[in-house]
py3Dmol code that shows the C-alpha trace and the ligand (Angstrom):
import py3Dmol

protein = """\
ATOM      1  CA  UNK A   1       0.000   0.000   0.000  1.00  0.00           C
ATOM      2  CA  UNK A   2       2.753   2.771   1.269  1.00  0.00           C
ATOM      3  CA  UNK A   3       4.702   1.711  -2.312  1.00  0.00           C
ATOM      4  CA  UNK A   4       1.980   1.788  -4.580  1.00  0.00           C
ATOM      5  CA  UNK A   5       1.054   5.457  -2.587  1.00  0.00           C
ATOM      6  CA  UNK A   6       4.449   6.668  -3.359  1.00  0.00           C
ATOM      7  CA  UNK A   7       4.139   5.350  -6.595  1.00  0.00           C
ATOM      8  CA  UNK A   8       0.963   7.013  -7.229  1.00  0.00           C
ATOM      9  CA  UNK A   9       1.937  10.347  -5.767  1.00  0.00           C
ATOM     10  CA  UNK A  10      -0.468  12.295  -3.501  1.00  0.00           C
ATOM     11  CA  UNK A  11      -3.152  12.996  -6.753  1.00  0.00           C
ATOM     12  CA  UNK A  12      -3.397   9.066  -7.536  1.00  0.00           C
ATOM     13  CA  UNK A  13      -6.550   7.719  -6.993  1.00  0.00           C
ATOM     14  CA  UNK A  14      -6.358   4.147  -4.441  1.00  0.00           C
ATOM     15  CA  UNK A  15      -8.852   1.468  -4.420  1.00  0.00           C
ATOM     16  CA  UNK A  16      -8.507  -1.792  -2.463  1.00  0.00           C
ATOM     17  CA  UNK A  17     -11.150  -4.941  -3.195  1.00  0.00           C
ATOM     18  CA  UNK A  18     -10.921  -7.664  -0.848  1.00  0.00           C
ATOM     19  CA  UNK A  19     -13.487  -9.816  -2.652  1.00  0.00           C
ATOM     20  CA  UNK A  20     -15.498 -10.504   0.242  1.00  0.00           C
ATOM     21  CA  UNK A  21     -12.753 -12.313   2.337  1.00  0.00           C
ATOM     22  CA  UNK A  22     -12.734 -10.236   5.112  1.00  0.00           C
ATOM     23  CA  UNK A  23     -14.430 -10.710   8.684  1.00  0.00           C
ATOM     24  CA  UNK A  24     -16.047  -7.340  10.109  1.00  0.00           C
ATOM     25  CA  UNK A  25     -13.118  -7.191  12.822  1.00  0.00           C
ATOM     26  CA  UNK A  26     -10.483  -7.599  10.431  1.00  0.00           C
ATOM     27  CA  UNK A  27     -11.765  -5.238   7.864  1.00  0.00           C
ATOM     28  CA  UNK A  28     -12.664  -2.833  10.397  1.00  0.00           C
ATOM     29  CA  UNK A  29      -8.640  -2.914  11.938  1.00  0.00           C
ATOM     30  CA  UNK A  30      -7.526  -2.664   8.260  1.00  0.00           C
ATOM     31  CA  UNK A  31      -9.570  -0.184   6.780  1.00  0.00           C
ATOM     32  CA  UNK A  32      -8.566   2.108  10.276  1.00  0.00           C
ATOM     33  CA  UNK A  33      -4.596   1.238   9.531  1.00  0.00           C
ATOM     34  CA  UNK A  34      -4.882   1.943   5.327  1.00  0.00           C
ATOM     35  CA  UNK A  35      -6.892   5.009   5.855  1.00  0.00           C
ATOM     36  CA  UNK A  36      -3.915   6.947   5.725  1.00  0.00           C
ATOM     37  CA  UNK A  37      -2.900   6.228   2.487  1.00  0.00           C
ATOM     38  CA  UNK A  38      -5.841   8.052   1.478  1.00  0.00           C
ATOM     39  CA  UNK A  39      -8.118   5.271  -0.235  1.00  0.00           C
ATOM     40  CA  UNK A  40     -10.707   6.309  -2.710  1.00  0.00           C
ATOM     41  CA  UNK A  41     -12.878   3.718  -1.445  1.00  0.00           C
ATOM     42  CA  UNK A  42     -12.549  -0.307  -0.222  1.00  0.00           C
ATOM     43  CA  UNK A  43     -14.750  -2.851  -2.260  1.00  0.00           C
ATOM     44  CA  UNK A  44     -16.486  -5.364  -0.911  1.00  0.00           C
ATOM     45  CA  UNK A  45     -14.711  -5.727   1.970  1.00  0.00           C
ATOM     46  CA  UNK A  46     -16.844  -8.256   3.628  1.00  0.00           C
ATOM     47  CA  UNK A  47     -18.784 -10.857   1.954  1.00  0.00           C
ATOM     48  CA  UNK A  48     -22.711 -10.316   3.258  1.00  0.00           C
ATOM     49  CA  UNK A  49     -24.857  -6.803   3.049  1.00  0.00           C
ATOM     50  CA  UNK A  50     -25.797  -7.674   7.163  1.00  0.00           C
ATOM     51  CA  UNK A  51     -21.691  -7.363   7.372  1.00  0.00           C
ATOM     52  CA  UNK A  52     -20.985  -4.212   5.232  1.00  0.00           C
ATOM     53  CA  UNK A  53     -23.590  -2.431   7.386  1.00  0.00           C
ATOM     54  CA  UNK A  54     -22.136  -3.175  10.326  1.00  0.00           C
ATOM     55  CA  UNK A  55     -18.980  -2.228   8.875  1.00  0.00           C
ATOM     56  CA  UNK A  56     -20.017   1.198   7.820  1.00  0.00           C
ATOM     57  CA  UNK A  57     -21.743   1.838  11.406  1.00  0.00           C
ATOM     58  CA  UNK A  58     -18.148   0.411  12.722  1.00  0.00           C
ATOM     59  CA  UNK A  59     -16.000   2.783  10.640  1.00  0.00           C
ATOM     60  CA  UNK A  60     -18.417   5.986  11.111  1.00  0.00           C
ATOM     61  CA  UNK A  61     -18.684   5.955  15.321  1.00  0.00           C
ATOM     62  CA  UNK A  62     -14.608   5.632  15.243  1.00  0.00           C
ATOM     63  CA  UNK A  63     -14.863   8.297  12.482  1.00  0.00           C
ATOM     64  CA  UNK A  64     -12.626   6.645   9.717  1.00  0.00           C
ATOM     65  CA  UNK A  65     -13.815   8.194   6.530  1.00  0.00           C
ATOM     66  CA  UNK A  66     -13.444   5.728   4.448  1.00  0.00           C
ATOM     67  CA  UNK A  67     -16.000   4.189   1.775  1.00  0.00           C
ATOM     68  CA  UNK A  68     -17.616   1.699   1.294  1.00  0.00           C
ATOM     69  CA  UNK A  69     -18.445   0.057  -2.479  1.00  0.00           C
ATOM     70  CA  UNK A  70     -20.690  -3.311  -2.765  1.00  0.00           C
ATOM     71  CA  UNK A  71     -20.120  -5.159  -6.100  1.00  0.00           C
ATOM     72  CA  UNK A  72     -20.607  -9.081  -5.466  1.00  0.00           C
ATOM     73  CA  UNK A  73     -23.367  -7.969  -2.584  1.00  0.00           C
ATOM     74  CA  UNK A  74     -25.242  -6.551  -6.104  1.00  0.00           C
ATOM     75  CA  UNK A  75     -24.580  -9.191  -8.195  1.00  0.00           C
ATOM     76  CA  UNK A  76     -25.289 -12.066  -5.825  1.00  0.00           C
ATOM     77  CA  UNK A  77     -27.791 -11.412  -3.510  1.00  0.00           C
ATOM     78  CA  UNK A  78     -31.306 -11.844  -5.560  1.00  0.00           C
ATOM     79  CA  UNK A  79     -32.357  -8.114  -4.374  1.00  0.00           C
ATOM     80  CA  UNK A  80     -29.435  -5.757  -5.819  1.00  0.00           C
ATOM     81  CA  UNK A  81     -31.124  -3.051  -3.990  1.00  0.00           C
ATOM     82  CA  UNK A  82     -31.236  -4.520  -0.501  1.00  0.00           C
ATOM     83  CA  UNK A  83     -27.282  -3.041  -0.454  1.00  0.00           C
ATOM     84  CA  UNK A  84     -29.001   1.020  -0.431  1.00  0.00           C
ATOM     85  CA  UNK A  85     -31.589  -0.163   1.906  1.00  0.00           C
ATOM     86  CA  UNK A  86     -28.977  -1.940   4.633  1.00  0.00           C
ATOM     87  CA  UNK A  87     -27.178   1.686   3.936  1.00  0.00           C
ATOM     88  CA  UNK A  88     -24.138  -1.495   3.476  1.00  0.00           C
ATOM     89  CA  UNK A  89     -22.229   0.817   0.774  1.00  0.00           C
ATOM     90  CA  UNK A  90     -21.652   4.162  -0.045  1.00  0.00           C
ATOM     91  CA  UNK A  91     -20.882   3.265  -4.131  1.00  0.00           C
ATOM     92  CA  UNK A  92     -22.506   1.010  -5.814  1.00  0.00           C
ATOM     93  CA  UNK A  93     -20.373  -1.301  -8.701  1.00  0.00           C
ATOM     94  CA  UNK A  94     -22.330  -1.652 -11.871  1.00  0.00           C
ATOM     95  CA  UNK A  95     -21.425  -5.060 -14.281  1.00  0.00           C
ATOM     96  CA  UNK A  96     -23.585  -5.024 -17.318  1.00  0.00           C
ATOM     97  CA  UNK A  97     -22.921  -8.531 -18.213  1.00  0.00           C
ATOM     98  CA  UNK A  98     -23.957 -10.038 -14.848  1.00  0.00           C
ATOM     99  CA  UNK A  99     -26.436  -7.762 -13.907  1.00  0.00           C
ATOM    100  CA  UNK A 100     -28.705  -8.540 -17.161  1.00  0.00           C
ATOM    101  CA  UNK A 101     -27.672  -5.718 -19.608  1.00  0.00           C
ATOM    102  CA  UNK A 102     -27.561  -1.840 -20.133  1.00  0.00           C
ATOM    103  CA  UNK A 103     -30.768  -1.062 -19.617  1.00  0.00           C
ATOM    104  CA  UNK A 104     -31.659  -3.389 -16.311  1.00  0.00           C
ATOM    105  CA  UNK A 105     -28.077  -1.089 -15.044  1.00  0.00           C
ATOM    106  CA  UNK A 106     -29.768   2.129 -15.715  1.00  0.00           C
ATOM    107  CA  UNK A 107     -32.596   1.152 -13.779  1.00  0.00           C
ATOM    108  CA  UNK A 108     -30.844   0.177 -11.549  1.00  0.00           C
ATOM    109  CA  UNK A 109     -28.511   3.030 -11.143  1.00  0.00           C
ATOM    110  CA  UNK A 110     -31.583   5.230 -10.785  1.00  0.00           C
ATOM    111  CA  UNK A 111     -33.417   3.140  -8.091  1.00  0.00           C
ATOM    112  CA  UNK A 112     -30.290   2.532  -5.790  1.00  0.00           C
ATOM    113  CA  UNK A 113     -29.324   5.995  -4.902  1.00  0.00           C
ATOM    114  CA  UNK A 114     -25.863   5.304  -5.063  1.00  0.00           C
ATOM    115  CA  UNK A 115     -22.649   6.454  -6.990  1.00  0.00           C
ATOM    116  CA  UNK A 116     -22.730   3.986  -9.207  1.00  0.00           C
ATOM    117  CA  UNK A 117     -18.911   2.841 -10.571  1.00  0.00           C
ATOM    118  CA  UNK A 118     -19.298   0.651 -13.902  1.00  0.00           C
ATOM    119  CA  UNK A 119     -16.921  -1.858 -14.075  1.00  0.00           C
ATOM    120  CA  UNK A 120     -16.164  -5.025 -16.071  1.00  0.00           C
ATOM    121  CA  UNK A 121     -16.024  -8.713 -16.026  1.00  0.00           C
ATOM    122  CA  UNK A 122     -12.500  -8.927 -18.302  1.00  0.00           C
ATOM    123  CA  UNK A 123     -14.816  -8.853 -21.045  1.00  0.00           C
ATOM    124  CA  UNK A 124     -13.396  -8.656 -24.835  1.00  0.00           C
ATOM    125  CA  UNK A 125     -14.074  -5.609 -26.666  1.00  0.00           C
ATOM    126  CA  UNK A 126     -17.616  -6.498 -27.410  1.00  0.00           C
ATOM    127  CA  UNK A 127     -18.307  -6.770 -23.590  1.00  0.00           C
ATOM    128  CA  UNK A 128     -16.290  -3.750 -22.588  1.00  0.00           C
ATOM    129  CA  UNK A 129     -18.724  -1.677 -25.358  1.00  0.00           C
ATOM    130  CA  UNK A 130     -21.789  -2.449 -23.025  1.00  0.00           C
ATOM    131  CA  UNK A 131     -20.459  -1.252 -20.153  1.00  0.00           C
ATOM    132  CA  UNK A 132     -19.395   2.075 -22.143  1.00  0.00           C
ATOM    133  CA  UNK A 133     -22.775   2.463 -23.333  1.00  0.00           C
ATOM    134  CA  UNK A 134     -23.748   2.142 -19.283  1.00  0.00           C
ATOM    135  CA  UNK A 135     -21.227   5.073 -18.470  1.00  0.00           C
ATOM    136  CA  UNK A 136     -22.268   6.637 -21.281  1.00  0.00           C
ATOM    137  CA  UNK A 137     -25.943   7.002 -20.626  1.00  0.00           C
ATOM    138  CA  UNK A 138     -25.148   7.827 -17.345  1.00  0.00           C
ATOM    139  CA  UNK A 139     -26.600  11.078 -15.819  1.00  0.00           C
ATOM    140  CA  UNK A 140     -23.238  11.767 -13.576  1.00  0.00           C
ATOM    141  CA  UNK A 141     -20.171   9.242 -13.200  1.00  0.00           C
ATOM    142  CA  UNK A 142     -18.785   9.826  -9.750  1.00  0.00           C
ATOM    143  CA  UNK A 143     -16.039   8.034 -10.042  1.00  0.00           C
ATOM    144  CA  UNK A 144     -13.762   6.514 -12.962  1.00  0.00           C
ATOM    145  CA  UNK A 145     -15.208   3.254 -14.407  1.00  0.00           C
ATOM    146  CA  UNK A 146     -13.341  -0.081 -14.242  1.00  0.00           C
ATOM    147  CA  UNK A 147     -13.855  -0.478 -17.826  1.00  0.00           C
ATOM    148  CA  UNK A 148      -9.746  -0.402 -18.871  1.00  0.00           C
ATOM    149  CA  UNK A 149      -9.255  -4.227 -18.894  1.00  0.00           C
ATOM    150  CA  UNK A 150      -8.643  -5.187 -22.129  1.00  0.00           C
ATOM    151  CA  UNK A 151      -5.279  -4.451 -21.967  1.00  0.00           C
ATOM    152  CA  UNK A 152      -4.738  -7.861 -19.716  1.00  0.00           C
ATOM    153  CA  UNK A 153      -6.046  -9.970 -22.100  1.00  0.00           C
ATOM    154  CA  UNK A 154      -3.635 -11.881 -24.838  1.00  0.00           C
ATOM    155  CA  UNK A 155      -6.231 -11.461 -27.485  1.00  0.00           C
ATOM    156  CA  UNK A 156      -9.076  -9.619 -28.385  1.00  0.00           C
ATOM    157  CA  UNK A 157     -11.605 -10.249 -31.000  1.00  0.00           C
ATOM    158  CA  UNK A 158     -12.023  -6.843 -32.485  1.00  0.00           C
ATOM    159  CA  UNK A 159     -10.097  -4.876 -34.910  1.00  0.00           C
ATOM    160  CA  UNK A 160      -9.327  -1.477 -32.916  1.00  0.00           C
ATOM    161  CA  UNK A 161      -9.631  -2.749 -28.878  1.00  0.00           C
ATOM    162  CA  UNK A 162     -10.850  -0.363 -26.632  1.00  0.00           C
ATOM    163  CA  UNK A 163      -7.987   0.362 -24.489  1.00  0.00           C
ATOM    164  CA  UNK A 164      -7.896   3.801 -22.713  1.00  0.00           C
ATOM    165  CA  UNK A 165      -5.613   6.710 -24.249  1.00  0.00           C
ATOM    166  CA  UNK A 166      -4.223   8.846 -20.973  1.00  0.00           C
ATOM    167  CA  UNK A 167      -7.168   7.439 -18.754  1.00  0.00           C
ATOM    168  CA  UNK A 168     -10.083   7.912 -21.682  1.00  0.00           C
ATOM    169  CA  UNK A 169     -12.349   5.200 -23.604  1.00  0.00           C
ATOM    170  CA  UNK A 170     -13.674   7.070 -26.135  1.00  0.00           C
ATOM    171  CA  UNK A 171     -17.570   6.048 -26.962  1.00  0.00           C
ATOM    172  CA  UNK A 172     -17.623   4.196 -30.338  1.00  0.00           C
ATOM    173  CA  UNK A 173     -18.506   1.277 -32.368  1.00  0.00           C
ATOM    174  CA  UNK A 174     -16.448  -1.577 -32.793  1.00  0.00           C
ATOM    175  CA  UNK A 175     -16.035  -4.150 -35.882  1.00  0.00           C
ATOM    176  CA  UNK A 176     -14.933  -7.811 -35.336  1.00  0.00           C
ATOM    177  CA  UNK A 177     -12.126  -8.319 -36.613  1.00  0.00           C
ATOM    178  CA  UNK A 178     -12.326 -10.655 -39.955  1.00  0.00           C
ATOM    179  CA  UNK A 179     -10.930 -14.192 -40.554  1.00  0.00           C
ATOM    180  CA  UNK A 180     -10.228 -15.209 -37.012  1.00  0.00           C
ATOM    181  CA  UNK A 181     -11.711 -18.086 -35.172  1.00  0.00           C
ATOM    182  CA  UNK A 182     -14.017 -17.241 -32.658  1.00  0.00           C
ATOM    183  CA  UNK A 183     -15.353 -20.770 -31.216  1.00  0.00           C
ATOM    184  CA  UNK A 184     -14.037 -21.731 -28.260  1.00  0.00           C
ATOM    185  CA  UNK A 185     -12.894 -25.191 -27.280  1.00  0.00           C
ATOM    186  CA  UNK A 186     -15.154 -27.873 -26.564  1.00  0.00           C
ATOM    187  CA  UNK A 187     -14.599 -28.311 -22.956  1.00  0.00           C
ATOM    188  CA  UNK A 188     -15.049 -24.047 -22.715  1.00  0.00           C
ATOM    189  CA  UNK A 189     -18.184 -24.782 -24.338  1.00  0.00           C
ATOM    190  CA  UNK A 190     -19.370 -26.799 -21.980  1.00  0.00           C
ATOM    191  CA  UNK A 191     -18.155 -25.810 -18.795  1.00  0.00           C
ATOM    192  CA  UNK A 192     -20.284 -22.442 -19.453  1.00  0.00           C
ATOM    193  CA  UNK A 193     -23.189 -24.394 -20.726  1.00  0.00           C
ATOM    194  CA  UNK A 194     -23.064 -26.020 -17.215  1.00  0.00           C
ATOM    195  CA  UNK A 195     -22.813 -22.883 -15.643  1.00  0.00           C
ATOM    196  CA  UNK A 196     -25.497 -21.515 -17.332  1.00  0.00           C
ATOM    197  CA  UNK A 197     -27.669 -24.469 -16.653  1.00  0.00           C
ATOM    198  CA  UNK A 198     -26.983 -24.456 -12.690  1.00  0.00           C
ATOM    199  CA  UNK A 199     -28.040 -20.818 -12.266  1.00  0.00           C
ATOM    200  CA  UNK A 200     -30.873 -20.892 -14.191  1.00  0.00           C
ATOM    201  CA  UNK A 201     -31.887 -24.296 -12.155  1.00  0.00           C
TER     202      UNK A 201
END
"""
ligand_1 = """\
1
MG
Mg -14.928 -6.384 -7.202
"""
view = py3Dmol.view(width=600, height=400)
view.addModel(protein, "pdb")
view.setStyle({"model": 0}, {"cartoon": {"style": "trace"}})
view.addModel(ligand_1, "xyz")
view.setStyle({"model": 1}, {"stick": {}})
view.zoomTo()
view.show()
């Protein structure tokens, strides 16, 4: 953390996501410690919504201002607006993918009361597109979107990636690129099939 702060320099923006791994204790002793390095905000730092809230009311009576952003507590818990309602997160992280598209996120956005940070699933391109057309339709984007992943990925499927230019996507089409192979190998095939099947069992 104090490297990648001196790294940064004082104007760098710092976000920590712990995935859900952490206990309240232990999130609430690191999130206390790290708050010096100035962190924009700490996602998902405990796995449940009951857990964030306590969290929050944790962090505000020792008055560490630090916040709070819920992204698997949106994606996973059946009621992505029971996060608002808890008061379990200050921002609220936006995936179009999982979340059931662009315009199920913009209703969302509006209902939740939230910031609302769009970010990505290491989507391709195509994916990456969506969750542009999210930020773009936006009324007000907070906070910078989590949308510059491309970059990590060996191969992309489209002739011009979008891959931020000094911390921009710029809104536009993009064109598969021609003559490639796009299937993906049997056992791919069907260890999303199975996926798909168990969730929508
Ligand atoms: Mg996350």
């Amino acid at each position: 953390m104090e490297a990648v702060r001196d790294a940064l320099g004082a104007a760098g923006k710092l976000r920590l996501d712990a995935n859900g791994s952490w206990s309240v204790d232990e999130a609430f002793a690191r999130i206390k410690a790290y708050a010096k390095y100035d962190l924009e905000y700490v996602e998902q730092p405990c796995a449940s919504i009951d857990e964030l809230a306590e969290l929050r009311r944790k962090l505000a009576r020792a008055g560490v201002n630090v916040r709070i952003a819920a992204d698997e507590s949106i994606r996973h818990s059946g009621d992505p607006l029971r996060v608002s309602r808890a008061e379990a997160a200050d921002i609220a992280v936006l995936k179009v993918q999982p979340l059931g598209g662009v315009r199920r996120c913009l209703e969302l956005a509006e209902q939740i009361g939230l910031s609302v940070v769009v970010s990505s699933a290491l989507e391709t391109s195509v994916g990456i597109r969506m969750g542009l057309a999210l930020a773009a339709a936006l009324p007000t984007l907070d906070f910078a979107c989590g949308l510059n992943t491309v970059a990590l990925l060996s191969h992309d499927v489209v002739t011009t990636p979008l891959v931020a230019e000094h911390g921009q996507l710029t809104l536009r089409e993009v064109e598969l690129a021609p003559g490639a192979d796009w299937a993906a190998d049997a056992d791919t095939v069907t260890r999303w099939q199975q996926r798909r099947d168990r969730l929508s069992a």
